[in-house]
NUZABA-438445 format. One record per residue (C-alpha): residue in three letters; residue number from 0; x, y negated, z. Coordinates in steps of 0.02 Angstrom, whole numbers. Layout:
N
<atom code="ala" pos="NUM" x="X" y="Y" z="Z"/>
...
END
This chain:
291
<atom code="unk" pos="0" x="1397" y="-1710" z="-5465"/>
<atom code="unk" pos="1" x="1411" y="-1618" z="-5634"/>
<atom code="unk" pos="2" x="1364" y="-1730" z="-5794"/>
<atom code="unk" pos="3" x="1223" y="-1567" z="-5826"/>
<atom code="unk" pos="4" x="1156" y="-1610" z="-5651"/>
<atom code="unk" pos="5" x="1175" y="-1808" z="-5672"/>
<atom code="unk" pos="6" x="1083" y="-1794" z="-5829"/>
<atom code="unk" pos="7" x="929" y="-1683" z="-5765"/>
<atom code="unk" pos="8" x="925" y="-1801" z="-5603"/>
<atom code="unk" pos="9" x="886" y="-1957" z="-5746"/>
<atom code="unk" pos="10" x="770" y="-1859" z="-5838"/>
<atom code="unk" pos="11" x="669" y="-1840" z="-5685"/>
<atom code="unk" pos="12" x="672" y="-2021" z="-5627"/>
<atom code="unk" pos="13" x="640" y="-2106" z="-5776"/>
<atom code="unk" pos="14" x="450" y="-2082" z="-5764"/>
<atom code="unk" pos="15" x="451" y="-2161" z="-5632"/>
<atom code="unk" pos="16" x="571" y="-2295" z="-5638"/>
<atom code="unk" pos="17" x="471" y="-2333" z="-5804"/>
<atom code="unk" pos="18" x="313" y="-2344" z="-5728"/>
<atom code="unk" pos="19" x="391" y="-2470" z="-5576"/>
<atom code="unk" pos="20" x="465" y="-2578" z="-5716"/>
<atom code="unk" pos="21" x="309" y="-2560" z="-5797"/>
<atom code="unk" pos="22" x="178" y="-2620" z="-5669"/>
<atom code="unk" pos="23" x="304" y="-2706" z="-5533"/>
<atom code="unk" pos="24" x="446" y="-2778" z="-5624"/>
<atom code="unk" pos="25" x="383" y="-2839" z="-5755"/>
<atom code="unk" pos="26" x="222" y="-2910" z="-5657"/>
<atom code="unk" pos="27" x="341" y="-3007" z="-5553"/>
<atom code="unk" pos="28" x="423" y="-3079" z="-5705"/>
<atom code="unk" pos="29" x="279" y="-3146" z="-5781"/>
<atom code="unk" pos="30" x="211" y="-3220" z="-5617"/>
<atom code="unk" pos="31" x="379" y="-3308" z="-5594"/>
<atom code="unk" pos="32" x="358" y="-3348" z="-5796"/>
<atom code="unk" pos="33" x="166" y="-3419" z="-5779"/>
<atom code="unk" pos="34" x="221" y="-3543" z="-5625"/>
<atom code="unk" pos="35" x="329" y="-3645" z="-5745"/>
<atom code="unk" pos="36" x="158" y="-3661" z="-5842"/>
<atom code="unk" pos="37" x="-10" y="-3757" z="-5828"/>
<atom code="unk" pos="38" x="-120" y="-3622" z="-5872"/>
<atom code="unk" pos="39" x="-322" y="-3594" z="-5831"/>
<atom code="unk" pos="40" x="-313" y="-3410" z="-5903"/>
<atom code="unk" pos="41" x="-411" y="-3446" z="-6076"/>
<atom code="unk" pos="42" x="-312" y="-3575" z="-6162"/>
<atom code="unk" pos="43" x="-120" y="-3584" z="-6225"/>
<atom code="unk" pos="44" x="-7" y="-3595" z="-6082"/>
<atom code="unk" pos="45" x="75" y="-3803" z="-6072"/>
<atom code="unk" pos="46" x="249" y="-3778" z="-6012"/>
<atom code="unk" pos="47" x="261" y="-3917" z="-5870"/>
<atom code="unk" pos="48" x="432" y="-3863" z="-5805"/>
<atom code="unk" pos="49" x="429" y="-3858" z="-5608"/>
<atom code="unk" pos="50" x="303" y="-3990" z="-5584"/>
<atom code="unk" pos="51" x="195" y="-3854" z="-5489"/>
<atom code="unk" pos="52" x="343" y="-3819" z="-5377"/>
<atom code="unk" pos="53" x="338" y="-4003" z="-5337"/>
<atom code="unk" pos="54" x="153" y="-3994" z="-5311"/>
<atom code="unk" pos="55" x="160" y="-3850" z="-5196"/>
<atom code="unk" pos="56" x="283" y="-3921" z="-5068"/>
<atom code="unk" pos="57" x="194" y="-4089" z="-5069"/>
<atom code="unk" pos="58" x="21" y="-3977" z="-5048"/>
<atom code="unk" pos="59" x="-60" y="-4032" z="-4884"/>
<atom code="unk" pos="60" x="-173" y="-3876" z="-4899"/>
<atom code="unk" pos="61" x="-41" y="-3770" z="-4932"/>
<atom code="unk" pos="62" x="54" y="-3835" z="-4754"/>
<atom code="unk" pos="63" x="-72" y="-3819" z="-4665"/>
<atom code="unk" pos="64" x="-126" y="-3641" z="-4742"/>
<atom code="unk" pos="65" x="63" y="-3604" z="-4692"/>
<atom code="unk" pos="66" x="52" y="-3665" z="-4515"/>
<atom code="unk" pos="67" x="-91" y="-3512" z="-4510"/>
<atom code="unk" pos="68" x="26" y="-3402" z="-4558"/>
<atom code="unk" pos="69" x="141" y="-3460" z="-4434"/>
<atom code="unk" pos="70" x="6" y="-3424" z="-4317"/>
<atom code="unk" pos="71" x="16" y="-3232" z="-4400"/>
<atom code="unk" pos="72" x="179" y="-3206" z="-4399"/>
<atom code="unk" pos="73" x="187" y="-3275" z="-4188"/>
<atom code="unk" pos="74" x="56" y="-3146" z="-4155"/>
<atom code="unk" pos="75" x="114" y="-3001" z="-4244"/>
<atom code="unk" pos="76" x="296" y="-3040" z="-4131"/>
<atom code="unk" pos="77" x="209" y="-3042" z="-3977"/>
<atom code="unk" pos="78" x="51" y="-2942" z="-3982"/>
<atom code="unk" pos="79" x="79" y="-2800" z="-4119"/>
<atom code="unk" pos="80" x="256" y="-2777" z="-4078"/>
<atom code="unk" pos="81" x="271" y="-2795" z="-3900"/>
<atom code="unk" pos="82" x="95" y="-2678" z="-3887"/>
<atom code="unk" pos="83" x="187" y="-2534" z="-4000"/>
<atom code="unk" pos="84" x="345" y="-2553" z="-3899"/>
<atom code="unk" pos="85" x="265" y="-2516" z="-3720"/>
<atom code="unk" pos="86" x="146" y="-2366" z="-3811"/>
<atom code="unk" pos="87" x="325" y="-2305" z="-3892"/>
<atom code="unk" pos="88" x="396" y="-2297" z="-3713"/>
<atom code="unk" pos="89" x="252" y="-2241" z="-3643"/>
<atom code="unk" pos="90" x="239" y="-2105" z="-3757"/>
<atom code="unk" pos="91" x="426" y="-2057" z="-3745"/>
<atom code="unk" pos="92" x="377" y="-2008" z="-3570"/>
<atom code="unk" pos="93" x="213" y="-1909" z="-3586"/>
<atom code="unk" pos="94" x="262" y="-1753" z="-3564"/>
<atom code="unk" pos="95" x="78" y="-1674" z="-3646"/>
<atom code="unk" pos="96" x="-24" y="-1743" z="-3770"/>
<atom code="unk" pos="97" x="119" y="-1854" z="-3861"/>
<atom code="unk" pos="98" x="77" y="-1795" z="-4009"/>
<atom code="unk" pos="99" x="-126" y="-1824" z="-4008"/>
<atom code="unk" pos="100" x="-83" y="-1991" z="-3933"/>
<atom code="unk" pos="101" x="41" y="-2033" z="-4076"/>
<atom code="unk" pos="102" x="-111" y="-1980" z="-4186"/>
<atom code="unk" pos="103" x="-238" y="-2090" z="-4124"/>
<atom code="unk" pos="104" x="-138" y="-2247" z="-4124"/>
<atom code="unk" pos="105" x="-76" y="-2195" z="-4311"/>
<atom code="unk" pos="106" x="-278" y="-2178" z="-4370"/>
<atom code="unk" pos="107" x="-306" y="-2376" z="-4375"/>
<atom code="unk" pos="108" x="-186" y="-2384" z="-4510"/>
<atom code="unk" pos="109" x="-241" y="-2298" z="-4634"/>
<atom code="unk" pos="110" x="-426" y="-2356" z="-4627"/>
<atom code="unk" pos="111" x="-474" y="-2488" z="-4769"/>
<atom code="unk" pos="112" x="-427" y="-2677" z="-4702"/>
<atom code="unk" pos="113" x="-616" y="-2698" z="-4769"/>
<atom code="unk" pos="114" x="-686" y="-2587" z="-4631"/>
<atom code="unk" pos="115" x="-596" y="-2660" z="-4487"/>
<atom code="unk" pos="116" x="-611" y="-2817" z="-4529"/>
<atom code="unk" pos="117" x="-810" y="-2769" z="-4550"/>
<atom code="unk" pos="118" x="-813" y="-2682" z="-4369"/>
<atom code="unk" pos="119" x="-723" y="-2836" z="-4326"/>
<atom code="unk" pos="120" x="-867" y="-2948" z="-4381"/>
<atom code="unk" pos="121" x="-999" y="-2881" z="-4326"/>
<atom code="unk" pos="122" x="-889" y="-2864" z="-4133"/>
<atom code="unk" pos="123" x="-887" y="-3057" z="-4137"/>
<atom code="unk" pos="124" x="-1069" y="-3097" z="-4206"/>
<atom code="unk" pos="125" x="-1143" y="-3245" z="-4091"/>
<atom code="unk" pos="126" x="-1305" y="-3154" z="-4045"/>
<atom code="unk" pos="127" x="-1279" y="-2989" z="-4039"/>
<atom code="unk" pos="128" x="-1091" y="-2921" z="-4058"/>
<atom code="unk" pos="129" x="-1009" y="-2835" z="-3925"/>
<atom code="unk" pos="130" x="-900" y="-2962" z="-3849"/>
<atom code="unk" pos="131" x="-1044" y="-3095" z="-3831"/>
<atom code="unk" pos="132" x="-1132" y="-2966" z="-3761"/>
<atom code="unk" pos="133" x="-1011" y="-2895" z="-3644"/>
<atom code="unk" pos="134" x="-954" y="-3083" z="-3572"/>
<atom code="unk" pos="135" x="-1154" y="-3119" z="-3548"/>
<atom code="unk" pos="136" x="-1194" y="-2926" z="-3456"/>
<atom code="unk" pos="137" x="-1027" y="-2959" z="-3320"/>
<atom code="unk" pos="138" x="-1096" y="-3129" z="-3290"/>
<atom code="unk" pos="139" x="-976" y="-3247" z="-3385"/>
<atom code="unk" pos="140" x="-1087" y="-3305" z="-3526"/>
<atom code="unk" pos="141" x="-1034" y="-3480" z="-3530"/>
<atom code="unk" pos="142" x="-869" y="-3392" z="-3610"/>
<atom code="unk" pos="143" x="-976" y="-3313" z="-3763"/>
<atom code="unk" pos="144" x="-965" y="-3420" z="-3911"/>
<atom code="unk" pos="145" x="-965" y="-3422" z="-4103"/>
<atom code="unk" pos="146" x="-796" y="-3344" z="-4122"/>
<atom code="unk" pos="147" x="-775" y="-3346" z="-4309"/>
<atom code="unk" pos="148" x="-851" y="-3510" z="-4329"/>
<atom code="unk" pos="149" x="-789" y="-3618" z="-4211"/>
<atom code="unk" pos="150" x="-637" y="-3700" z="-4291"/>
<atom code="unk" pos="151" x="-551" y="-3690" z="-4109"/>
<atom code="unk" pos="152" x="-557" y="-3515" z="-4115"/>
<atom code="unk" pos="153" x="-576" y="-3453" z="-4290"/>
<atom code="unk" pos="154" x="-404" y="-3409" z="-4332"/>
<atom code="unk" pos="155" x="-356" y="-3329" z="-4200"/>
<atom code="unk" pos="156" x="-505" y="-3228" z="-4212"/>
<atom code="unk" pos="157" x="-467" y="-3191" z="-4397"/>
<atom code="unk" pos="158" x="-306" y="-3152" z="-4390"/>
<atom code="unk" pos="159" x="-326" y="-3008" z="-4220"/>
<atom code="unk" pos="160" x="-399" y="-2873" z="-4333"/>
<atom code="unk" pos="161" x="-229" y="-2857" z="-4452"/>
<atom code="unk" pos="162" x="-134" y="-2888" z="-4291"/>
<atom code="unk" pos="163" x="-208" y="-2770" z="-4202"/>
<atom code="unk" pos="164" x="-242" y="-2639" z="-4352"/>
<atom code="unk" pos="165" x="-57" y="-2596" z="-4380"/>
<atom code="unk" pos="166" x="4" y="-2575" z="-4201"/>
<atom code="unk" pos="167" x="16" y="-2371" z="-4226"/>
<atom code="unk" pos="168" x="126" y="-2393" z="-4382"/>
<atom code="unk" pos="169" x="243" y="-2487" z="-4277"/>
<atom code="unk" pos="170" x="224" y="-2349" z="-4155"/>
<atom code="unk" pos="171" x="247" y="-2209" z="-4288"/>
<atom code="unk" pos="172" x="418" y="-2297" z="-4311"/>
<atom code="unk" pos="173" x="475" y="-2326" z="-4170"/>
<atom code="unk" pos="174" x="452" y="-2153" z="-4082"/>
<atom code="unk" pos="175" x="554" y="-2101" z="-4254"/>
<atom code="unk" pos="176" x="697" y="-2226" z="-4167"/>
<atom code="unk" pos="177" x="661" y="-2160" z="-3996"/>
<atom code="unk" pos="178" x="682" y="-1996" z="-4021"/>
<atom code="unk" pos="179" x="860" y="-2010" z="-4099"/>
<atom code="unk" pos="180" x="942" y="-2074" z="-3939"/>
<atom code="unk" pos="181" x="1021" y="-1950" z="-3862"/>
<atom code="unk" pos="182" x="961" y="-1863" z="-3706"/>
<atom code="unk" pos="183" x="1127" y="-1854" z="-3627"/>
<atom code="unk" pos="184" x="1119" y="-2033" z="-3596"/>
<atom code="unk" pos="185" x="967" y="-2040" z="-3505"/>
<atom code="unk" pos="186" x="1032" y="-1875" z="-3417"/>
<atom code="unk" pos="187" x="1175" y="-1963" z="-3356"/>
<atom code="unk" pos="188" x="1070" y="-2117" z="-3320"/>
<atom code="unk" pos="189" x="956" y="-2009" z="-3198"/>
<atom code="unk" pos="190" x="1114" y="-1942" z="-3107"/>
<atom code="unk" pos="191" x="1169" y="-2105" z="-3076"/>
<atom code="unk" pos="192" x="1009" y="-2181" z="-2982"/>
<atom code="unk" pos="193" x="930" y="-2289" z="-3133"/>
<atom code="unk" pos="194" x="765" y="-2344" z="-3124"/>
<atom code="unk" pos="195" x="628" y="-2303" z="-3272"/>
<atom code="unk" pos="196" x="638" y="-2490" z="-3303"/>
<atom code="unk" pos="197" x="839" y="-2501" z="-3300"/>
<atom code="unk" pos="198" x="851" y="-2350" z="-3411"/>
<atom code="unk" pos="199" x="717" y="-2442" z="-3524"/>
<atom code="unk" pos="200" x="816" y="-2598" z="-3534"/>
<atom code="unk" pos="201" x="1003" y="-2530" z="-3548"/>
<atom code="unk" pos="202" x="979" y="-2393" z="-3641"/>
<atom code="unk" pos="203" x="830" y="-2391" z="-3741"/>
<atom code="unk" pos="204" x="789" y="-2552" z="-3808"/>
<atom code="unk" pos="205" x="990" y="-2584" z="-3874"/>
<atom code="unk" pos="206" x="1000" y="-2422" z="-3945"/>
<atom code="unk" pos="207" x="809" y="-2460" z="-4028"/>
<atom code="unk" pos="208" x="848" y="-2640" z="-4079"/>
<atom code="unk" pos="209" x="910" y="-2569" z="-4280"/>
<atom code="unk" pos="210" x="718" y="-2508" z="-4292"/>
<atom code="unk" pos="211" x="647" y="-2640" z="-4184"/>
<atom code="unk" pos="212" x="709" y="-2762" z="-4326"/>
<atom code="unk" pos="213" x="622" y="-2652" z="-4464"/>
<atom code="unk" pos="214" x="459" y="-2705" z="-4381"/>
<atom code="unk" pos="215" x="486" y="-2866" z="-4345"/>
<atom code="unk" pos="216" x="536" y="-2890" z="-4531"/>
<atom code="unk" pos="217" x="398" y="-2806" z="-4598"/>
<atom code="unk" pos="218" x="268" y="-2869" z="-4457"/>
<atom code="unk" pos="219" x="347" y="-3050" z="-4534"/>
<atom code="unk" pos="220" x="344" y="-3007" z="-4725"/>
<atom code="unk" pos="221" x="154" y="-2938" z="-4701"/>
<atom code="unk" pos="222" x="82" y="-3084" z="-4612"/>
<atom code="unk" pos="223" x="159" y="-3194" z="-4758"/>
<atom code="unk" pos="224" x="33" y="-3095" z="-4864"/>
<atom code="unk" pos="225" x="-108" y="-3095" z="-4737"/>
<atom code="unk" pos="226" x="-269" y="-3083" z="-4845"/>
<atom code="unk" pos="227" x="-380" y="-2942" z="-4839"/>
<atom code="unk" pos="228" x="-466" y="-2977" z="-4657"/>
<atom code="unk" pos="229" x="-476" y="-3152" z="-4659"/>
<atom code="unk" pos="230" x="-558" y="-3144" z="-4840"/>
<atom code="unk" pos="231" x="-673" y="-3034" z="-4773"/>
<atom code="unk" pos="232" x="-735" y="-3120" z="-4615"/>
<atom code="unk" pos="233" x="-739" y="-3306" z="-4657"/>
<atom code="unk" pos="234" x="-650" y="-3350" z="-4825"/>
<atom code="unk" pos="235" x="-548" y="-3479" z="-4767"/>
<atom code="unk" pos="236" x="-669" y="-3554" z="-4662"/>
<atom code="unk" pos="237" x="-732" y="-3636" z="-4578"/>
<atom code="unk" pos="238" x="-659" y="-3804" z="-4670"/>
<atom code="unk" pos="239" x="-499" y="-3727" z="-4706"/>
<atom code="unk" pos="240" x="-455" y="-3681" z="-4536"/>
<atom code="unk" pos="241" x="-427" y="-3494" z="-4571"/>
<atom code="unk" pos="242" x="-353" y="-3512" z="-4733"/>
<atom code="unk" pos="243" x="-183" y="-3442" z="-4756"/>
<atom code="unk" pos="244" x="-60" y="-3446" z="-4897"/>
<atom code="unk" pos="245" x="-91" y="-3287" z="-4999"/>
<atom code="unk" pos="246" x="-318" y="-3335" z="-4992"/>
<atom code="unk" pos="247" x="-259" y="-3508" z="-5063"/>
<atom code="unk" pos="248" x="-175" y="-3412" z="-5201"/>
<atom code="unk" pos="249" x="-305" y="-3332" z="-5236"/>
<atom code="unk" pos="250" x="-441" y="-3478" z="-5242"/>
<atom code="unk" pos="251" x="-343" y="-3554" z="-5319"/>
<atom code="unk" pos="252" x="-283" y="-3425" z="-5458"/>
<atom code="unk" pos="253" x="-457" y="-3364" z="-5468"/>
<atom code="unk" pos="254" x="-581" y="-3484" z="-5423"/>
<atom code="unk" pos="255" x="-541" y="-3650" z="-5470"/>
<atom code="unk" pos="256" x="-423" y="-3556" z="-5634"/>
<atom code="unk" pos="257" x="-266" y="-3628" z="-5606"/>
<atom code="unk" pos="258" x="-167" y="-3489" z="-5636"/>
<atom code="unk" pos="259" x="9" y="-3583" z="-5668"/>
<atom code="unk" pos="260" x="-2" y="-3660" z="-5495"/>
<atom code="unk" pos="261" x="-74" y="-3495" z="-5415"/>
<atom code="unk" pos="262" x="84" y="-3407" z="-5484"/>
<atom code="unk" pos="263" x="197" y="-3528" z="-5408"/>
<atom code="unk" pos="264" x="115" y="-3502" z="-5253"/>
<atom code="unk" pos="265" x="143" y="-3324" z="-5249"/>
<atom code="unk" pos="266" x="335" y="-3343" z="-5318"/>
<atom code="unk" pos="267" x="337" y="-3476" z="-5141"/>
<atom code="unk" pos="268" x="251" y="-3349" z="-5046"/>
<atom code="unk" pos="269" x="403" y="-3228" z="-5096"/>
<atom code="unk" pos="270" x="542" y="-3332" z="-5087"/>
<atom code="unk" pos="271" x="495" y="-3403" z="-4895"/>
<atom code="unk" pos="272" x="482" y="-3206" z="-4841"/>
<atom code="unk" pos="273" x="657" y="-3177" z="-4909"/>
<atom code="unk" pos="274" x="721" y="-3302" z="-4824"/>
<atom code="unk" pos="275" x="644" y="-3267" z="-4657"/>
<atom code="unk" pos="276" x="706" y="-3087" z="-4686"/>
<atom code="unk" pos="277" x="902" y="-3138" z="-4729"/>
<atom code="unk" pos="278" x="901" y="-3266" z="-4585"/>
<atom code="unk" pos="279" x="831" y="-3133" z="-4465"/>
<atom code="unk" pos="280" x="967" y="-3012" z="-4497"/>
<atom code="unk" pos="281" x="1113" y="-3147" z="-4516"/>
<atom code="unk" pos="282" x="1075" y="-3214" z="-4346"/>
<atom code="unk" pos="283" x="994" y="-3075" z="-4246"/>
<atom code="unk" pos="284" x="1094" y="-2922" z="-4300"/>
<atom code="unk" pos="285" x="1199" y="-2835" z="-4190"/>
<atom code="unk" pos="286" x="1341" y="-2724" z="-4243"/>
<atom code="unk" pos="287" x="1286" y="-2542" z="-4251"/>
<atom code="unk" pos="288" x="1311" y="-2439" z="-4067"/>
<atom code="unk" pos="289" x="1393" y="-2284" z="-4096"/>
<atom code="unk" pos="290" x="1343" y="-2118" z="-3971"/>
END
């Protein structure tokens, strides 16, 4: 590259690279600077060193808000991934209509987390939402309950709208995957006898498992920031049993005005999805197939 074209490639990136500084960079730096403060957003910040940092890991409400998210994370693994990886398979054998179907499931992601997690609501309403409804018309009405307000059931009834919400942007990228494996190998796989199922196991899913692990790392980074549906349908409740880490943050950035402590909460919230991310690919990458 030229210094002329080197030069005109900066000129067009700085905008942009200002404005990221700008409103991500140097967000992130004062968050990380506020958690070394006690702060309630009026006064003059008192430095109190890392004394929130202690706080927060000897939080009760922020382990148990975490053992939510663990709850997240489990059912993003299972239920959002493994869902987009049979649709992904499925589609990479519909011979008409792939594209509509890779549409539909796409559609659900791009709708406000607001509406679903409305739609959701009113689904699991006590008296009249659909499921209730549905369990009492087929005769199992002894299985209808208050799904959002029974603390049994409440997270796991929170937490299936995001879960379920982004399925067809796992699916968008992993038909991307799919579709760069080479035909010749299931060619030659046909000619030998395989199976739909053997050809799914030995072929597709190690030569997917490089974009299998983008999903699973963002499917574990975005349930670490779970917030939007679970705001919306109970709050935290009912008695903290929905709460999760990034609607503590927020109560208690923005509620109760601690913002030091809030910002340290966010800087954890960070640092534990880094490390799930680094220990994910040091001790579940493979090295990279060549075909």
């Amino acid at each position: 590259m030229t210094p002329k074209k080197m030069r005109t490639g900066i000129l067009f990136l700085a905008p942009a690279m200002l404005f990221y500084c700008f409103f991500v960079v140097f967000s992130i730096a004062r968050v990380i600077y506020y958690s070394f403060f006690k702060w309630n957003g009026l006064n003059f910040p008192q430095f109190v060193g890392v004394s929130n940092y202690v706080r927060l890991v000897n939080d009760q409400t922020v382990l148990a808000a975490f053992r939510n998210n663990l709850i997240a994370i489990a059912m993003a693994l299972i239920i959002q991934i493994g869902i987009a990886l049979i649709l992904t398979i499925s589609l990479s054998n519909c011979k008409f209509g792939a594209r509509f179907f890779r549409t539909v499931y796409f559609v659900p992601a791009v709708i406000s987390g607001v509406a679903v997690a409305m739609m959701f609501g009113q689904a699991m309403n006590p008296d009249y939402g659909l499921i209730n409804t549905s369990l009492r018309l087929i005769g199992l009405g002894t299985l209808a309950r208050p799904w959002l307000s029974n603390s049994n059931t409440a997270i796991y009834a929170a937490l299936l709208p995001q879960t379920l919400q982004y399925i067809g942007w796992n699916v968008i990228i992993l038909v991307a995957g799919i579709y760069n494996i080479p035909d010749s190998l299931y060619e030659a796989a046909y000619l030998d006898g395989v199976s739909n199922l053997q050809k799914t196991w030995y072929i597709t899913l190690p030569l997917l498992w490089e974009v299998i692990q983008i999903c699973i790392i963002s499917a574990i980074t975005g349930s670490l920031q779970g917030f939007t549906h679970v705001m919306v349908l109970t709050g935290g409740g009912p008695n903290s049993a929905t709460e999760l880490v990034g609607l503590l943050m927020y109560h208690r950035t923005f509620q109760w005005l601690q913002f030091g402590y809030g910002s340290s909460i966010s800087v954890g919230i960070f640092l534990v999805g880094l490390l799930f991310s680094v220990l994910f690919k040091r001790y579940f990458s493979s090295d990279k197939i060549e075909y």
